[in-house]
C-alpha positions in Angstrom: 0.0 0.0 0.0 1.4 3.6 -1.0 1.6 6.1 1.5 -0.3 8.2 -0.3 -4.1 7.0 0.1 -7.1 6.9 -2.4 -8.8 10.4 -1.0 -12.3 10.3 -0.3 -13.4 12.1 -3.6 -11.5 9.1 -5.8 -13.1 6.6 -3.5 -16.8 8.3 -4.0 -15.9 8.4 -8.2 -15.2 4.6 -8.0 -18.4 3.8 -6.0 -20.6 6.3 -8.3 -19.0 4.5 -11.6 -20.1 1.1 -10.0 -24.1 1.9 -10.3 -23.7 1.9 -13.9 -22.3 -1.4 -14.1 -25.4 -3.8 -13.7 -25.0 -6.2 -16.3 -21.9 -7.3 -15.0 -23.1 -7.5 -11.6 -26.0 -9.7 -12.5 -23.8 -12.6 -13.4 -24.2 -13.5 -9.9 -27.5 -13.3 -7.8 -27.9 -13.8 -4.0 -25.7 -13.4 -1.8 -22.4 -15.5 -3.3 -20.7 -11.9 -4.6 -21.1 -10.5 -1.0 -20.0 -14.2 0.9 -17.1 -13.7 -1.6 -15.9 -10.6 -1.1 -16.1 -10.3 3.1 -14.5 -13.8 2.8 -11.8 -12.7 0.9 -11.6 -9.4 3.6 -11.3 -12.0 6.4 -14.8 -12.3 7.4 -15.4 -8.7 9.0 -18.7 -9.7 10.1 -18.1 -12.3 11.8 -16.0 -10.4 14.9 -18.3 -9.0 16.7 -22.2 -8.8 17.9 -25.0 -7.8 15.6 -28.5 -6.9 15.3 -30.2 -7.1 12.6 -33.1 -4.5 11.2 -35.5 -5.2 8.3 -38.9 -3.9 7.6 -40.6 -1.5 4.4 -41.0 1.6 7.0 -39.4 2.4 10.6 -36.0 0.4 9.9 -33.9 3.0 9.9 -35.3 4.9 12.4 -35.6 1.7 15.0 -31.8 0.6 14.0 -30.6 4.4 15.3 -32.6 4.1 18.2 -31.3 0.3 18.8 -27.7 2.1 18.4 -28.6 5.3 19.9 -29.3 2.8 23.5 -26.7 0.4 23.3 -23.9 4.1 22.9 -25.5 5.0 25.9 -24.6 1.6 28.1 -21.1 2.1 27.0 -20.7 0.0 24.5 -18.8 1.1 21.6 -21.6 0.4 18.9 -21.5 0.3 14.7 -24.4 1.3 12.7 -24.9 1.2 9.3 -28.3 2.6 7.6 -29.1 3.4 4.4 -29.7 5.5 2.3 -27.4 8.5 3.2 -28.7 12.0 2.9 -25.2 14.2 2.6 -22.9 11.8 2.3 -21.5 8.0 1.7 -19.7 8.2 5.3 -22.9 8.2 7.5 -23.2 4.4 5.8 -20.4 3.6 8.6 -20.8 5.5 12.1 -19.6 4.3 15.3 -21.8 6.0 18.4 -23.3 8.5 16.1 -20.1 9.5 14.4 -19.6 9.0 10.8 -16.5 7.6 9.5 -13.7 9.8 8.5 -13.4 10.8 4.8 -9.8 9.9 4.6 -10.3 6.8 6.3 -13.2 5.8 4.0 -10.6 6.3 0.8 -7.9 4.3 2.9 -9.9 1.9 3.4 -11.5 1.5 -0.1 -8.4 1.6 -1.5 -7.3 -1.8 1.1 -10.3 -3.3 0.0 -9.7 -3.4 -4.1 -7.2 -6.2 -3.9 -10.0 -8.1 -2.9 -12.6 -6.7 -4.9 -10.7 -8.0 -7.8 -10.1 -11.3 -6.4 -13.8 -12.5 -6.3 -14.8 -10.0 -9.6 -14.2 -13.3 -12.3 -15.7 -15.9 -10.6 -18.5 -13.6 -9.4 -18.8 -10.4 -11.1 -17.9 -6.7 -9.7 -19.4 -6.7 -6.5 -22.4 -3.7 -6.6 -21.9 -0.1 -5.0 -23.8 -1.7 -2.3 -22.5 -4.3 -1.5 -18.8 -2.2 -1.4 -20.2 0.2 1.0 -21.6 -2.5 3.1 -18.4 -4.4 3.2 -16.6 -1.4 3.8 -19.0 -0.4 6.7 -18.1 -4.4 7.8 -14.3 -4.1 7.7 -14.3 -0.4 9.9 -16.5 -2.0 12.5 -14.3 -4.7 12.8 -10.9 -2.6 12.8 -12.6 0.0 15.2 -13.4 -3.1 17.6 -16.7 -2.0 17.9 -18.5 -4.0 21.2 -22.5 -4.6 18.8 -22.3 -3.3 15.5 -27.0 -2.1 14.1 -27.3 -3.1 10.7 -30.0 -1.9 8.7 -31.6 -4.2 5.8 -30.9 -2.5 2.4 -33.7 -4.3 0.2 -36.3 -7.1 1.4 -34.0 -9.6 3.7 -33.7 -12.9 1.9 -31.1 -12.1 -1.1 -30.2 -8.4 0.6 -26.1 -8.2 1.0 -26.9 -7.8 5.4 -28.3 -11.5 5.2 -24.6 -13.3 5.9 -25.3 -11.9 9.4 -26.0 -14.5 12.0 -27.2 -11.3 14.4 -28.0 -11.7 17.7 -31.5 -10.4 17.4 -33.1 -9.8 14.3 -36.5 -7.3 13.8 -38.8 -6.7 11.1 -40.3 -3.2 11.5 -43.1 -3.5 9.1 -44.7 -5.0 5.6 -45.6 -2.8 3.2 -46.1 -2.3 -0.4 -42.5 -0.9 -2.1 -39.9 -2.0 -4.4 -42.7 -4.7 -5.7 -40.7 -5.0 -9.0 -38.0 -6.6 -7.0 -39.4 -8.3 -4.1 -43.2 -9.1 -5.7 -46.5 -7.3 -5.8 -48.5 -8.6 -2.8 -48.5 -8.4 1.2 -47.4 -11.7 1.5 -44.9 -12.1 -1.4 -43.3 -9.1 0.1 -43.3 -10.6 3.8 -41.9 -13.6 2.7 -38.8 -11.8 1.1 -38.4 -10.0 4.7 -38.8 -13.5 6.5 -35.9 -14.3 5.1 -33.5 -12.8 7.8 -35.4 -15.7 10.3 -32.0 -17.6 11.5 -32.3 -20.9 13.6 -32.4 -19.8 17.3 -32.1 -16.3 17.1 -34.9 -14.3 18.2 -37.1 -12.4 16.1 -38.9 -9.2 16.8 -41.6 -8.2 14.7 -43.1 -4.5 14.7 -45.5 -5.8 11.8 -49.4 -5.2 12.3 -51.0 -6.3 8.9 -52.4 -10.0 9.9 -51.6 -11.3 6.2 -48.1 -10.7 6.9 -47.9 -11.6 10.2 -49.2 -15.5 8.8 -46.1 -15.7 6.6 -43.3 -14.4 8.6 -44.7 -17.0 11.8 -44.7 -19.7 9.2 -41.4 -18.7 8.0 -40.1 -18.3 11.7 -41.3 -22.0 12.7 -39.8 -23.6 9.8 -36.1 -22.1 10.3 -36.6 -22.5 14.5 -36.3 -18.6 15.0 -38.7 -17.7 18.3 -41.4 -14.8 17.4 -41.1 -11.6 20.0 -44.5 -9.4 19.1 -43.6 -5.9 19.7 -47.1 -4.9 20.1 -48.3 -7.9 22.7 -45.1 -7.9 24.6 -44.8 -4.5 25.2 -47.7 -1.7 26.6 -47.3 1.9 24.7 -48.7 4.8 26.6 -48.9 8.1 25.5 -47.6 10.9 28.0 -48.8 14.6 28.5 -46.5 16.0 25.9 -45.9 15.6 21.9 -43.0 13.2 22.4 -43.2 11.7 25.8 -44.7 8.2 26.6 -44.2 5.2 28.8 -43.2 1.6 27.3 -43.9 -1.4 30.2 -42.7 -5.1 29.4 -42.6 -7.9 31.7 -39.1 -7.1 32.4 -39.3 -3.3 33.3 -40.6 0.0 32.9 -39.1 2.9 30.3 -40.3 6.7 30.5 -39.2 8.3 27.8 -39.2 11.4 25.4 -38.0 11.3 22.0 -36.3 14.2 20.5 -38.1 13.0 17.3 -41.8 13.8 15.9 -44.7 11.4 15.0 -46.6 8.6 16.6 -44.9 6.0 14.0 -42.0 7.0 16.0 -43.3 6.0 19.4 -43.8 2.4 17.7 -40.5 2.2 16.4 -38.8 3.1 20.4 -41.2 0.1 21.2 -39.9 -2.1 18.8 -36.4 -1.5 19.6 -36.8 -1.8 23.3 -38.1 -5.3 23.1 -35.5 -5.8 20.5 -33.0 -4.7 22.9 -34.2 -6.8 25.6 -34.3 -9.6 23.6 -30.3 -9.4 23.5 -27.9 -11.4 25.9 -27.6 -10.2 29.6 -24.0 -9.1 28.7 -25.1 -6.7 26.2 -28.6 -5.7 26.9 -28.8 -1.5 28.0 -29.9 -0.4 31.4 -33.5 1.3 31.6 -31.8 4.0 32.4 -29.5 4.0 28.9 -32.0 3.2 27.3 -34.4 6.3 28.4 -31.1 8.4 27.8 -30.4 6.9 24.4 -33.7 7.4 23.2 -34.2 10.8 24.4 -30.8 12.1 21.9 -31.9 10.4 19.1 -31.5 12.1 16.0 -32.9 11.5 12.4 -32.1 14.1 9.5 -34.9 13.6 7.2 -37.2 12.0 9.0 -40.1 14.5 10.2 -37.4 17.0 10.5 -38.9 20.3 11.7 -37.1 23.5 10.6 -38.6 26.6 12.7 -39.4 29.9 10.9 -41.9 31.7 8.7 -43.1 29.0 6.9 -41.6 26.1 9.2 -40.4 23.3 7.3 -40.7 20.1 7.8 -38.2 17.3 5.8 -39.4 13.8 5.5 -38.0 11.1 3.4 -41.6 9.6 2.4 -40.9 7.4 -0.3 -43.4 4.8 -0.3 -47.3 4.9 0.7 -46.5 3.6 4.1 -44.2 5.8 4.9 -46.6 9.0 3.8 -49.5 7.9 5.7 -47.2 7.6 9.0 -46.4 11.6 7.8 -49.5 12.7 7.4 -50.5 11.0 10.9 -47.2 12.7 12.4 -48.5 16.2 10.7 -51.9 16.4 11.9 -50.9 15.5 15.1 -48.0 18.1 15.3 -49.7 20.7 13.0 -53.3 20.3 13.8 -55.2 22.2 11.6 -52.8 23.8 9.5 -52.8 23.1 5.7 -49.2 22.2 3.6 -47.8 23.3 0.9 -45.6 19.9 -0.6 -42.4 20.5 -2.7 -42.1 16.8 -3.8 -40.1 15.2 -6.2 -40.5 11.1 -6.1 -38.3 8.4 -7.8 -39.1 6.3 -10.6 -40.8 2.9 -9.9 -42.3 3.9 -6.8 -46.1 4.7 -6.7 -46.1 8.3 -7.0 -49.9 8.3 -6.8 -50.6 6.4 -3.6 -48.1 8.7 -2.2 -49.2 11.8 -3.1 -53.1 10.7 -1.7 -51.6 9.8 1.3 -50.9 13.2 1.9 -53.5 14.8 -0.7 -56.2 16.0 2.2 -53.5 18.4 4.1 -51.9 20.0 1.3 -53.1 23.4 -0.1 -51.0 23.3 -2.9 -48.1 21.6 -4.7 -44.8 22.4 -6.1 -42.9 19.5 -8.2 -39.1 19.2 -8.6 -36.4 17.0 -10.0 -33.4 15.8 -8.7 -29.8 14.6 -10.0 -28.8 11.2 -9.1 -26.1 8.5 -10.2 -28.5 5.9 -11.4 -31.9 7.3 -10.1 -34.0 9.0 -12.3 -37.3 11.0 -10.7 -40.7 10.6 -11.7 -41.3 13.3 -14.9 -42.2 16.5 -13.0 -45.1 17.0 -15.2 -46.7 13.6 -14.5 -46.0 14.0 -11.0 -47.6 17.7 -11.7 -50.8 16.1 -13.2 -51.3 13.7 -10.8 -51.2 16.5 -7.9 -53.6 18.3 -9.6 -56.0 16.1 -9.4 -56.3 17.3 -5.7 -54.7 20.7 -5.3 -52.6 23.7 -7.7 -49.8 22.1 -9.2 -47.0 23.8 -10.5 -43.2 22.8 -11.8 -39.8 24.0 -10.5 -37.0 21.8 -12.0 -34.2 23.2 -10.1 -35.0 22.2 -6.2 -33.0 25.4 -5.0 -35.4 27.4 -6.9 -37.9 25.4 -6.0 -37.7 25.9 -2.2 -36.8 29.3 -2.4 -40.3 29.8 -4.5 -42.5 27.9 -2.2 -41.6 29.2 1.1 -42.1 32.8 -0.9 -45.9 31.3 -2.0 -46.9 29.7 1.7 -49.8 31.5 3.1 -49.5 32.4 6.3 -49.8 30.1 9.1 -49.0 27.3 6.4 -46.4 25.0 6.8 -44.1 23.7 3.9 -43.1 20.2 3.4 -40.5 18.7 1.6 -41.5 15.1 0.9 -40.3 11.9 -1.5 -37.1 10.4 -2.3 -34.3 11.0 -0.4 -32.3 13.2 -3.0 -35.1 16.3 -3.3 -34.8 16.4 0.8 -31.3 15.9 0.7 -31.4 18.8 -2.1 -33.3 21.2 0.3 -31.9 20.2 4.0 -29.3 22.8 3.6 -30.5 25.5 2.5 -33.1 25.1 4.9 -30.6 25.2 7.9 -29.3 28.5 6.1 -32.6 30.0 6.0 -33.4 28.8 9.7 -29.3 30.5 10.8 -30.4 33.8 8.8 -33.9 34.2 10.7 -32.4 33.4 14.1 -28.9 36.1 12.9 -31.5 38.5 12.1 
């Protein structure tokens, strides 16, 4: 290795290029490529404790509270959730800090050898599976004590399944990415049943019945035990916005979340009886977990930005997630009517979506986004579906975009910045700006 490292812009050029290399990466489905390649890294994986966090909505946000919890016991704790807002660093954070740009080009740049070991047998291994391997290897080299690792895509063939995790969870069954993982309740719940491992616990935050039937069946045929969130834990709502109560057998939690929505209050259920579920030696103290909770952080995830409009950022990219919005938003907002700047990614259902949200919003503005191998739904059919329920108009460039709308919110509206995780990405900051001016001012 030269002394000179791959910086962290080279190392991002690589990754980008590999997105556009699919046909090659297709010579090899499942999870053989990714087996391969950690193999070949010395089994990274393999060296310390894991849990393990599936589910169409709440995965993220139950994996960082998981994380958030075990940080706050002490233990030096990995987590790796996708997809990033900013930056390909937050893929790899150790107690809520991101890895280090140069050491994410170092340790690219250690981990090519390999790459183009297992590349002819198996084809290039995917811009996922790189960052998740490379989120795998820093873990391991940090000696991290439980390392949260978020599913990427459905469970069964998703790069995360070589974990044999402590505890696995399954947030929820929804309908998203149906042209990968099928087009029904069930078909979808099967493909997320597939992180059930023989003997290792699974906790399921999952309400619909139908899906319920196929993960037990699932469960009982592997030998993984079933931990229902919702009958094994009691949820009470407190006095204030954010506070409530969680009782289990084992103990009681009082806690406040520095995060917004009742969808979130599930989620800090979910992960408390996943966190229980865990071996004495690394299972949190009430009290770590009340105080990990409580700094939980989520950019993008019913982010409020105070001023004149506020602004709320939300990464609602499926019909799931937008209905736990508009739940959050009438509970937060009550009363007040939206103006949406939305832009939504191809392939996802850009129509249940938007009627998800259609009775809040008084009016709509659509943008685009730039992505390495995402494309957005065309702003004019996204415009003509919107209209259907409220004024539509088109803004290509989301600077412009935001900049326009807050200018066009009546007063006492709020604006929100909604859909796929590049238009909120494309916003976040210069709504922080805006919020730093107002306050300056």
């Amino acid at each position: 290795m030269t002394n000179a490292h791959m910086t962290f812009e080279r190392a991002e050029r690589y990754l980008l290029g590999l997105i556009g290399e699919r046909d090659s990466q297709r010579k090899s489905l499942g999870l053989d490529r990714i087996r391969a390649l950690l193999r070949a890294l010395g089994d990274p994986h393999r060296s310390y404790p894991s849990v393990h966090v599936g589910g169409t909505s709440g995965k993220g946000s139950t994996a960082t509270m998981i994380a958030a919890a075990l940080s706050a016991s002490g233990k030096r704790t990995g987590l790796h959730v996708k997809p990033h807002l900013h930056s390909m660093t937050e893929r790899a954070a150790i107690d809520g800090v991101s890895i280090e740009r140069d050491r994410f080009g170092a340790l690219l740049e250690e981990m090519l050898p390999a790459v183009e070991r297992v590349t002819p047998a198996h084809g290039k291994p995917t811009y996922y599976e790189t960052l998740l391997a490379l989120a795998f290897l820093y873990f391991a080299r940090e000696g991290v004590d439980a390392a949260v690792i978020e599913v990427g895509l459905g469970g069964r063939l998703d790069g995360t399944n070589v974990l044999l995790p402590q505890v696995a969870v399954i947030t929820s069954v929804g309908l998203d990415h149906t042209e990968v993982l099928g087009n029904t309740i069930e078909q979808i719940a099967a493909e997320k049943a597939g992180i059930a491992k023989p003997g290792i616990p699974l906790v399921l935050g999952v309400e619909r019945e139908e899906a319920i039937a196929v993960i037990e069946s699932r469960a009982r045929e592997v030998g993984a035990p079933v931990i229902h969130a919702a009958r094994t834990a009691e949820l009470k709502p407190g006095e204030e916005e954010r506070s409530f109560s969680v009782r289990t057998a084992q103990s009681g939690y009082e806690l406040e979340l520095s995060v917004y929505g009742s969808f979130q209050r599930g989620n800090a259920r979910t992960a408390i009886v996943a966190l229980e579920a865990l071996p004495h030696s690394l299972r949190p103290s009430v009290e770590s977990v009340e105080r990990g909770l409580a700094r939980v952080a989520i950019p993008g995830r019913m982010e409020i930005v105070n001023g004149d409009p506020p602004v709320v950022l939300d990464i609602a990219h499926n019909a799931e997630k937008a209905e736990h919005l508009a739940d959050a938003l009438r509970e937060h907002f009550p009363g007040r009517t939206m103006h949406a700047l939305v832009a939504i990614g191809e392939g996802k259902d850009a129509a249940a979506i938007l009627q998800a949200l259609a009775p809040l919003l008084s009016q709509v503005t659509v943008t685009s986004f730039e992505a390495a191998g995402r494309r957005p739904v065309a702003p004019s059919r996204l415009a003509e579906l919107a209209r259907s329920f409220a004024p539509a108009r088109v803004i290509s460039r989301p600077d412009e975009a935001f900049a326009r709308a807050c200018e066009a919110c009546a007063p006492g509206e709020v604006l929100l910045v909604t859909g796929s995780t590049f238009v909120v990405a494309a916003v976040r900051n210069d709504a922080l700006a805006r919020r730093a001016r107002l306050v300056a001012q």
